[in-house]
Backbone as CSV, one residue per row, in Angstrom:
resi,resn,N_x,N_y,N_z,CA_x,CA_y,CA_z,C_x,C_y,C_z
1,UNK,0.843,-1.173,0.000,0.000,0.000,0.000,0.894,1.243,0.000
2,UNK,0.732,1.989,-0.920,1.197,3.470,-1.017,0.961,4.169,-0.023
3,UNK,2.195,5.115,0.858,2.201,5.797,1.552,2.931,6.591,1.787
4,UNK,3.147,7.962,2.876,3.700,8.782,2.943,4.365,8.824,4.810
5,UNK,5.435,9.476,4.572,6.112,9.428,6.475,5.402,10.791,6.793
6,UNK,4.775,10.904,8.245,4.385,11.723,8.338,5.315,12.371,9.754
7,UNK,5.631,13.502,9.746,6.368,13.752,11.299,5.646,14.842,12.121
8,UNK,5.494,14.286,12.763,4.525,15.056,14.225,5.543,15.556,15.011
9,UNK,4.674,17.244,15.465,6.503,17.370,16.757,5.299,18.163,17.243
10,UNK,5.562,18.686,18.556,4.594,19.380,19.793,4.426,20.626,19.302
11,UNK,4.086,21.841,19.572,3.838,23.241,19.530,4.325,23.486,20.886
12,UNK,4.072,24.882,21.175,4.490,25.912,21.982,3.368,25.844,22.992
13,UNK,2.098,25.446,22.083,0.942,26.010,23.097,-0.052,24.546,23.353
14,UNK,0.902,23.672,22.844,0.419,22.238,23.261,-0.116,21.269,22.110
15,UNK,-0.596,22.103,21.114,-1.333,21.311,19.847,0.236,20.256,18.880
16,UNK,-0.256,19.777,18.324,0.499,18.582,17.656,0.577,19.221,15.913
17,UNK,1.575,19.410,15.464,2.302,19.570,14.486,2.679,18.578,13.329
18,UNK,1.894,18.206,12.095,2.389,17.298,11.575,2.528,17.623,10.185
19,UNK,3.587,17.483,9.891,4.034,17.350,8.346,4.435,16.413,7.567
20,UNK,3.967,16.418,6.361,4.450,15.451,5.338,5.203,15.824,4.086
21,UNK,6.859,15.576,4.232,7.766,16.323,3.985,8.085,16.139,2.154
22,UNK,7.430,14.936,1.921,7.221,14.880,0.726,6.527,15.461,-0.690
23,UNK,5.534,16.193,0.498,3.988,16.650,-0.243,4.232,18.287,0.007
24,UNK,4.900,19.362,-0.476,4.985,20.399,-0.375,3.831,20.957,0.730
25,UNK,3.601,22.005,1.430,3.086,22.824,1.895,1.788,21.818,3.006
26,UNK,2.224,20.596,3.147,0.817,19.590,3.160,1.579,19.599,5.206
27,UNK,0.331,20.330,6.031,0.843,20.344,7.137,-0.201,20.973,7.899
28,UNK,-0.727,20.002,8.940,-1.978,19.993,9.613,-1.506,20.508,11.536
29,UNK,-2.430,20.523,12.012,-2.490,20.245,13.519,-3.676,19.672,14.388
30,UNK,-3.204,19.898,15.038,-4.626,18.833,16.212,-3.849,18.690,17.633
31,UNK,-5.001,18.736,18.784,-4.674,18.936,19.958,-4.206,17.456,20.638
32,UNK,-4.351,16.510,19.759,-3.539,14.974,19.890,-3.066,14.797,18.620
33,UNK,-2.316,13.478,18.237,-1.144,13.460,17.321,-2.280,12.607,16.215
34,UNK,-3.366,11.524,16.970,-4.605,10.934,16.380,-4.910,12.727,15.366
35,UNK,-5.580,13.265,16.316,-6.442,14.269,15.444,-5.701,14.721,14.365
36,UNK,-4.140,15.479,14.750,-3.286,15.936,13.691,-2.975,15.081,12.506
37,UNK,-3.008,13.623,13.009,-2.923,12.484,11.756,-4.404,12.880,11.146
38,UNK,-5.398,12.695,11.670,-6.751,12.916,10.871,-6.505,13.483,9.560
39,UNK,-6.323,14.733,10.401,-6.595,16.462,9.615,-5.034,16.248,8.489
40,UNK,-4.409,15.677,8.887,-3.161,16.082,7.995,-3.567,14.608,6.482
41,UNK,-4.289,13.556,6.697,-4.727,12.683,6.160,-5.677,13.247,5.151
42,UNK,-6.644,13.911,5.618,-7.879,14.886,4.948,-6.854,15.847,3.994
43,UNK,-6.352,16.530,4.216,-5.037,17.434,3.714,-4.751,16.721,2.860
44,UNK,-3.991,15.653,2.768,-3.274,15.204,1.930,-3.946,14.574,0.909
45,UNK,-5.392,13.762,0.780,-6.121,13.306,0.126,-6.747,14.404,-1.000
46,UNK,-7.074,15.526,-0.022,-7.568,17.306,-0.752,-6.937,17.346,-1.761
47,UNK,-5.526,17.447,-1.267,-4.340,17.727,-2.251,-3.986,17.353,-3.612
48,UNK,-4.465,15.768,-3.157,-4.416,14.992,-3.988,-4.720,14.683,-5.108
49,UNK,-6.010,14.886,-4.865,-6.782,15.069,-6.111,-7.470,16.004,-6.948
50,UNK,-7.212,17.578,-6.148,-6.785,18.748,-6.957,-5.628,18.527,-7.687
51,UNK,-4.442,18.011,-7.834,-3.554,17.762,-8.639,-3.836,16.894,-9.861
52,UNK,-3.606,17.734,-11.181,-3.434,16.883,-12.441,-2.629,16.241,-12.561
53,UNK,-1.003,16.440,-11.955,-0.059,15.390,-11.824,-0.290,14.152,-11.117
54,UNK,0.764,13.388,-11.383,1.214,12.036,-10.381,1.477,12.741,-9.451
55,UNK,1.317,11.932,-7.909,1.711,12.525,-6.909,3.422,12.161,-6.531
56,UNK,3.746,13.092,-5.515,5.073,12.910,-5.522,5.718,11.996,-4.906
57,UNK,6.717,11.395,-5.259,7.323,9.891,-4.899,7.358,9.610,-3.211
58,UNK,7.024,9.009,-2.534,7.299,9.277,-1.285,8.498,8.459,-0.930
59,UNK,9.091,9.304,0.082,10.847,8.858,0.393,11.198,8.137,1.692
60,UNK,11.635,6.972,2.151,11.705,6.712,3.651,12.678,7.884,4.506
61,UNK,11.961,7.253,5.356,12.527,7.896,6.751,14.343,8.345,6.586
62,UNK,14.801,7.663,6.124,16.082,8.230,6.295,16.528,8.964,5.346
63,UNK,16.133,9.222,3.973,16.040,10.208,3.396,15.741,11.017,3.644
64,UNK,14.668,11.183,4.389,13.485,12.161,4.940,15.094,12.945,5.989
65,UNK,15.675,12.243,6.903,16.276,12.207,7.893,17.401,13.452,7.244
66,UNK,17.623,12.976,6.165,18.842,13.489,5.542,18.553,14.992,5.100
67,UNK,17.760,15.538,4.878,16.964,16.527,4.262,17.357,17.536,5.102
68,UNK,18.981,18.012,5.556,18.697,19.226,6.317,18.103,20.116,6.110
69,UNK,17.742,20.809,4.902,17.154,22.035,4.164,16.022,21.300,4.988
70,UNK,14.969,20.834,4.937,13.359,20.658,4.999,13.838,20.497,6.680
71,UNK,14.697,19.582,7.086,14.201,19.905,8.583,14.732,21.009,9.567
72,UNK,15.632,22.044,8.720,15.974,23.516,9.078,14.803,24.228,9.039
73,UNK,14.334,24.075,7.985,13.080,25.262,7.265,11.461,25.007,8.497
74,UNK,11.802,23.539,8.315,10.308,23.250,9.188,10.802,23.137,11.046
75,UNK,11.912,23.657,11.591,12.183,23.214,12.666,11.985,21.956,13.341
76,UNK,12.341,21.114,13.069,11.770,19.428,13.285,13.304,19.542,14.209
77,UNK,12.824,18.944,15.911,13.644,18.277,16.129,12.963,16.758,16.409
78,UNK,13.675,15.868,16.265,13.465,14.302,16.073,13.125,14.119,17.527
79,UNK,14.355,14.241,18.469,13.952,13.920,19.502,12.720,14.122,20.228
80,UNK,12.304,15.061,19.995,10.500,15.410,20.332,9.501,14.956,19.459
81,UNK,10.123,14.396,17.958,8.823,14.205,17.062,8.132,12.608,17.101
82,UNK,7.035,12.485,16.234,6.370,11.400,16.470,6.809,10.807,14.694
83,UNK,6.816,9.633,14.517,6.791,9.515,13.213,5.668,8.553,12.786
84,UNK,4.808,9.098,11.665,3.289,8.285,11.565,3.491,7.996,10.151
85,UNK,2.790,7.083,9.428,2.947,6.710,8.259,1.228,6.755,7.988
86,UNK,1.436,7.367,6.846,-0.584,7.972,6.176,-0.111,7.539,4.795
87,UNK,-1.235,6.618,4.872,-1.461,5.465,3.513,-2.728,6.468,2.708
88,UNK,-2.100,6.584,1.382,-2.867,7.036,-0.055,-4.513,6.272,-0.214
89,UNK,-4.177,5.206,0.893,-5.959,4.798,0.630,-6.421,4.020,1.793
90,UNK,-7.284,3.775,2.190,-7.763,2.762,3.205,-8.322,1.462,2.739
């Protein structure tokens, strides 16, 4: 099953932070990491199929890992984040 890494990290003011580093601009929240998976799932499906393209390749985790640019830009530290995997279909 097709899927995407998703990385969850905390906020400031308690809500849950999740991005999917593959999918440009595709980045939800929720006051648990469940809800933020929801909403960032809904997001990404939206996305999805407003796009005339193929969607974009999704990369494992350690690629993902490697990406200083994306995890400079998005402030991700690991040690606080959650890592969720959101499948293209149910």
């Amino acid at each position: 099953m097709p899927h995407y890494i998703a990385i969850a990290v905390p906020t400031d003011v308690g809500e849950w932070r999740i991005l999917i580093p593959d999918v440009p601009g595709c980045e939800a929240r929720g006051y648990t990491v469940d809800d933020a998976k929801y909403a960032a799932l809904t997001k990404l499906r939206q996305r999805l199929e407003c796009e005339l393209s193929l969607p974009p390749h999704p990369r494992d985790l350690a690629a993902i890992a490697r990406d200083r640019e994306w995890i400079s830009r998005n402030n991700i530290d690991f040690s606080q984040a959650v890592i969720a995997i959101v499948p293209l279909s149910e």
